[in-house]
N, C-alpha and C positions, 0 to 999 in steps of 0.2 A: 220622834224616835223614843224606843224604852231607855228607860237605864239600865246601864252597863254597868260593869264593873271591872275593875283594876286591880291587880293585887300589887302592894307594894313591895315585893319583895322581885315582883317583873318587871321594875322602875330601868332596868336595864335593858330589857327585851326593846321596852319601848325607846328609848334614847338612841339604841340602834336603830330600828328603826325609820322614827325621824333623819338621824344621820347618814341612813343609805336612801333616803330620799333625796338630799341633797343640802336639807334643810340644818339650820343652827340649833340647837337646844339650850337654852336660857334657863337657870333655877337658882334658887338660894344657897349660898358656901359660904364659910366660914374662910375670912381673909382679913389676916390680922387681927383675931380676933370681934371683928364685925360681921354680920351675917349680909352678902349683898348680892347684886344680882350678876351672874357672868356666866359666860360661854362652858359648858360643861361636855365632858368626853366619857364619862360613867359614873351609874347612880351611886357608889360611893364617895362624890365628891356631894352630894345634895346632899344638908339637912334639912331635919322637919322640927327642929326646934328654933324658935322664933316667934316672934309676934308681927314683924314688916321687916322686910329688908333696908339698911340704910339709905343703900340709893334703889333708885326708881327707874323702870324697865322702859322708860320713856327714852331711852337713849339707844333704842333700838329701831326708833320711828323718828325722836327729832333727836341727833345726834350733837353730841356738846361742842363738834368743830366737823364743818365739810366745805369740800368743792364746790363750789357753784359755776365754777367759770374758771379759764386760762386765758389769760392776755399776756399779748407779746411787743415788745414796740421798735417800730421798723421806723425806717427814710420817709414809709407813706401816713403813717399814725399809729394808731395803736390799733390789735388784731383780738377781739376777744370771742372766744368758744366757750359754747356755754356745754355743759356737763350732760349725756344723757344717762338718765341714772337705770341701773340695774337692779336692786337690793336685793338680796338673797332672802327665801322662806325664814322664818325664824318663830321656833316655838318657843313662850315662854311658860313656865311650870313653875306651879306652887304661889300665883299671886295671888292677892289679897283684894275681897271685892271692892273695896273702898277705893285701892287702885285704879283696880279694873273702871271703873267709873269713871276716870280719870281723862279717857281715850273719848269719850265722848265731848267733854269739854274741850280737850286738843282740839281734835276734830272740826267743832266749830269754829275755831281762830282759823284755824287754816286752811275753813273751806270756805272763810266769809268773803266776800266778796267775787273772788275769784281765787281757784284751787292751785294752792303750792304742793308741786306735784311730788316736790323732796320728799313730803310729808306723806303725803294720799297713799302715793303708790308703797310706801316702807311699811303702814296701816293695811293696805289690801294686803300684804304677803305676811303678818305675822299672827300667830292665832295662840289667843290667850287662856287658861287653863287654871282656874282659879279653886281655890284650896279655900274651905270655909276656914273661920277662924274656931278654934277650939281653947283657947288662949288669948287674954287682953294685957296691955296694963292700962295705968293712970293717963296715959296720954291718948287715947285710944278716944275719940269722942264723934263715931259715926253715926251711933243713931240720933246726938244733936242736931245734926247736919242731914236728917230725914235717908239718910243710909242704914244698912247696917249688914252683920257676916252673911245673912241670908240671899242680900243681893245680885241679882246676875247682869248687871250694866255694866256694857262691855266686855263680859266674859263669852269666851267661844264653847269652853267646857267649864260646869260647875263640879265639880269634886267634894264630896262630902268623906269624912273619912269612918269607916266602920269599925268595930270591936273587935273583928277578925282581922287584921290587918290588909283589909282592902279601902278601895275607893270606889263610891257609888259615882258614877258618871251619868253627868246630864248633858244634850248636847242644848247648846243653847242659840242657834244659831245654824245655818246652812254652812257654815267654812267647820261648823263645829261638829256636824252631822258629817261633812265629807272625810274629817280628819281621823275618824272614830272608825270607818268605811274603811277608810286607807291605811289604817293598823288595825286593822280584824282583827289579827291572831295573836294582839295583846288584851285587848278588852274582847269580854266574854259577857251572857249573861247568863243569871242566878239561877239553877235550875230545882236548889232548895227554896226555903223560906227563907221571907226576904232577911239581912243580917240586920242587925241592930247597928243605930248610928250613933256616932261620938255625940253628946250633945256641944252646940254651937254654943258660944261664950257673946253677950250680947252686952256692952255698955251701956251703965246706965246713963239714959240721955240728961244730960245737966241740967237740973229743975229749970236756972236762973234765966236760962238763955233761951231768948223767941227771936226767931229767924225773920219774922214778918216786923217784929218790934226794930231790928238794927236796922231794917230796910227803910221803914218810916222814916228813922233819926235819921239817915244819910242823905235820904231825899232833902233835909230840908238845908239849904246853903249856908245857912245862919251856923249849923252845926262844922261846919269845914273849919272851922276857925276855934271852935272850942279850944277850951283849957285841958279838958282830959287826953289829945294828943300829946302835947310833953309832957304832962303828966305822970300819963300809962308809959310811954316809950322810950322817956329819956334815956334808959339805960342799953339800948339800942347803938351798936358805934361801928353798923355797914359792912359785917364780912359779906355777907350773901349766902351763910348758909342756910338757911331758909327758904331761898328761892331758888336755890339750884336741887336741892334734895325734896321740893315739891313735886308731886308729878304733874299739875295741873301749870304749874308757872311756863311761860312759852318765850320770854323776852330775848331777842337778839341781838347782835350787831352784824353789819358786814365789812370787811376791812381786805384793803389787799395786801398783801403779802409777797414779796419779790425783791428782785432787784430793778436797779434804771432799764432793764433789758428785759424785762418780762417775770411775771410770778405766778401766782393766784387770787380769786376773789374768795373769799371763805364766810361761812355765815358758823359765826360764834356765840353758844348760850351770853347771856349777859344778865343785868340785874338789875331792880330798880331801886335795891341797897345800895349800890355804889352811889357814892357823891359825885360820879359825871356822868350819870344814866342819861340828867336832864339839861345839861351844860350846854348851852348855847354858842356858836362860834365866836360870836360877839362877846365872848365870856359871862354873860348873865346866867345865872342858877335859877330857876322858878323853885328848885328843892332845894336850898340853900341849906338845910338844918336837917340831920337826921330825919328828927320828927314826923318832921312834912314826906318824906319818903317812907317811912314806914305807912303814915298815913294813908299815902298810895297802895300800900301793898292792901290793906284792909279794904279800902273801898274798891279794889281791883276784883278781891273775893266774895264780897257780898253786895254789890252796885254795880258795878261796872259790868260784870262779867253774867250777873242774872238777868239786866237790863238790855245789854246789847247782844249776846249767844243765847239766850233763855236755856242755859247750863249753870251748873253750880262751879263756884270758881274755888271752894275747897269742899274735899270729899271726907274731911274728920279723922285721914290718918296718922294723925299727931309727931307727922316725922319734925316738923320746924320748934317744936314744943320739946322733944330728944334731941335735937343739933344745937340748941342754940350757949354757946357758951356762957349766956347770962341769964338763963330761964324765963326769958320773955315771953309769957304764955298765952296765945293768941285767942284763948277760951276762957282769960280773963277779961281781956278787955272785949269780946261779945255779950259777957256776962253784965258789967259794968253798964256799957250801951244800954242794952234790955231793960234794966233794971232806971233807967235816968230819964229811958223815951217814955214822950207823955201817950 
């Protein structure tokens, strides 16, 4: 398909649109003063100032609390229903491709072994619409992480933004080419000379850090026990906000919820900052200490997760690097690793 283009001042045309389709519309607002992602009803609630939103559009696919099931308990046992799930179209606008990237690594959790369906089918109905970056800051470290603004993994539509206040539209994808189909008569194409594009803001990738160098060091067992875990991490003390405002992080629990006489089964984000992620019933801790959970989380992003998904388990968009209340910067201690591996 050609590019298209968008004018942003018909951010509204399109939003209906979607809306009279049936579909949700997801973008960036300003609440509470943080820019994050939610449910919008007109293009005056959307800004385009920002560099990422705080939270992560992943909760449109794996939701932070659902249904799995209703149990009931009778004279004969217990009666459990399991949930068949519906989820509504839902378009998200204005993400970032490093995000966007993001949905591919899901993706792999949860289609390994055998497909959870919560996930797949919330993934097949939502269509992604990703906004180059023209704008970074210091936390921004996607072309470390072999990404960068130019990216189109995971995106449905790439959007470039122009001088004239439009958007060049790319489809990127068949749901991305249908969706573009399905609002003709907001995108248009150019029937002057082509416009001039914002130029893309591209971080410089951090000399210090090789991706193939951490991957070596973690291979080798002897390094699970190094000194530079408390070290780097001590100052680490388990909110979770790091793993919850990750887009790629997937960790659950499932718990039920009721009374003696019947409730629900609910599959709840979780974390493996928490000090009983790893809690044994028998009361034993295997992550007894901060440390060693943080520990987890690194090698969850760079071993665990290139090893068994062959996806990247962080995509560089330095949200846990902006959350974390004691500036634990997870692009130091990549740097540190690189620079220690033989």
């Amino acid at each position: 398909m050609k590019a298209m283009y968008l004018k942003k001042a018909e951010l509204g045309k399109l939003i209906s649109s979607v809306q009279d389709s049936g579909a949700l519309f997801v973008g960036p607002v300003v609440d509470a003063g943080n820019v994050v992602y939610k449910e919008i009803g007109s293009a005056s609630e959307l800004t385009g100032d920002y560099i990422i939103p705080v939270t992560t559009y992943k909760q449109w696919v794996f939701p932070q609390t659902e249904v799995v099931a209703t149990f009931a308990v009778t004279k004969e046992g217990v009666d459990l229903d399991g949930v068949d799930l519906d989820p509504p179209d839902v378009v998200v606008f204005g993400a970032r491709a490093c995000e966007a990237a993001s949905l591919a690594s899901l993706r792999s959790v949860f289609t390994w072994g055998e497909d959870d369906e919560f996930y797949t089918r919330r993934e097949d109905r939502i269509t992604v619409i990703t906004v180059g970056c023209t704008a970074i800051d210091d936390e921004c470290f996607c072309t470390t992480v072999e990404l960068s603004p130019a990216s189109t993994t995971g995106s449905d539509i790439y959007l470039r933004e122009t001088t004239d206040d439009e958007y060049m539209a790319v489809a990127v994808t068949k749901k991305g080419e249908a969706f573009i189909k399905a609002h003709h008569g907001v995108f248009h194409q150019k029937r002057a000379a082509e416009p001039e594009l914002v130029e893309l803001k591209l971080p410089e990738p951090i000399k210090g850090i090789k991706k193939e160098k951490i991957s070596a060091w973690l291979a080798r067992t002897d390094n699970y026990q190094s000194e530079l875990w408390p070290r780097l991490t001590r100052k680490c003390f388990g909110c979770g906000a790091c793993t919850f405002s990750c887009p790629t992080c997937h960790c659950f629990d499932i718990t039920d919820e009721g009374t003696a006489f019947g409730g629900e089964r609910r599959k709840n984000w979780d974390a493996c900052q928490f000090d009983h992620f790893t809690a044994h019933a028998s009361g034993h801790n295997p992550r007894d200490t901060q440390f060693k959970r943080w520990r987890n989380r690194f090698m969850c992003k760079f071993k665990y997760y290139p090893d068994k998904f062959k996806t990247t388990g962080c995509v560089g968009c330095g949200r846990c690097i902006r959350v974390c209340p004691v500036r634990l910067d997870i692009t130091e201690v990549m740097e540190e690793i690189s620079q220690i591996s033989e």
